[in-house]
C-alpha positions, 0 to 999 in steps of 0.5 A: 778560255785557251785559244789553240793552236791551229793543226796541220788540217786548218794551216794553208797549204804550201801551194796556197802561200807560194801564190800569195808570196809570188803576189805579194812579190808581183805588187812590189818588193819586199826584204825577205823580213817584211815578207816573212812578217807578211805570210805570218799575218792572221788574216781574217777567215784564213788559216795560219800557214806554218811556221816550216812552209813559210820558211820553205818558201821564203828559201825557195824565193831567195834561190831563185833570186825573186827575193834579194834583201841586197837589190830591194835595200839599194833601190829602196835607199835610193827611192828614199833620197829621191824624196828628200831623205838624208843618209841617217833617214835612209839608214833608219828606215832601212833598220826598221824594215829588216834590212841592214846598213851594209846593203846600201852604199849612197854618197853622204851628200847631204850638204849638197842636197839639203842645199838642192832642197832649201832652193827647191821645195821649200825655198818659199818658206825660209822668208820668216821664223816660223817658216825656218822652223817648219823647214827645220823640222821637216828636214829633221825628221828627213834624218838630216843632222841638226848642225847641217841642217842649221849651217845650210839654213844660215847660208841660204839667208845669208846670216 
């Protein structure tokens, strides 16, 4: 059985999907990638809108500056160092959400910030192995290079 392809008749109409873009846009921000992916998404009982109409919109919102993959990188990047993400974390979340590494531009302090984070939020962790090891890998999976990693472990025991 062959599932076809919605007509013009069952596709949203235009008006419906800039509302939807304009709330999705009011509940946060979006890449113009992640929004497209959005509006695209099949969701249950509703029509597809088309492919032209999406793209319509989407240009629209970049002309009249709702959409800006620029902003929305930098202040994303700059939220995800707030929680404790290196600069190869920021990159690879940025990559994944659509958005390329030029649009952000952060100091790579990761030395000085790994050393802020091993005397913050897991200093009470560094007393054993295992603890360093949890600490490790969390800060690991931060996107913080191994070597630095390692380096600020050892200077915060003092071996």
């Amino acid at each position: 059985m062959r599932i076809s392809e919605p007509d013009a008749a069952e596709s949203e109409s235009y008006e419906a999907l800039w509302n939807r873009a304009l709330w999705y846009l009011g509940r946060r921000d979006y890449g113009t990638l992640e929004l497209r992916q959005k509006l695209l998404r099949q969701r249950p009982g509703k029509p597809l809108p088309a492919e032209d109409d999406v793209e319509q919109a989407i240009a629209r919102l970049l002309e009249l500056g709702y959409l800006n993959d620029e902003r929305y990188a930098q202040r994303l990047a700059e939220a995800l160092q707030a929680k404790g993400f290196g600069t190869r974390g920021v990159a690879m979340e940025l990559r994944q959400r659509g958005l390329g590494d030029a649009y952000f531009d952060l100091p790579a302090e990761d030395g000085a910030r790994l050393g802020e984070l091993l005397e913050g939020k897991y200093r009470h962790k560094l007393v054993d192995e295992r603890g360093r090891r949890s600490v490790f890998q969390a800060l690991l999976r931060k996107g913080f290079a191994h070597g630095d990693i390692k380096k600020a472990i050892q200077d915060k025991i003092g071996g």
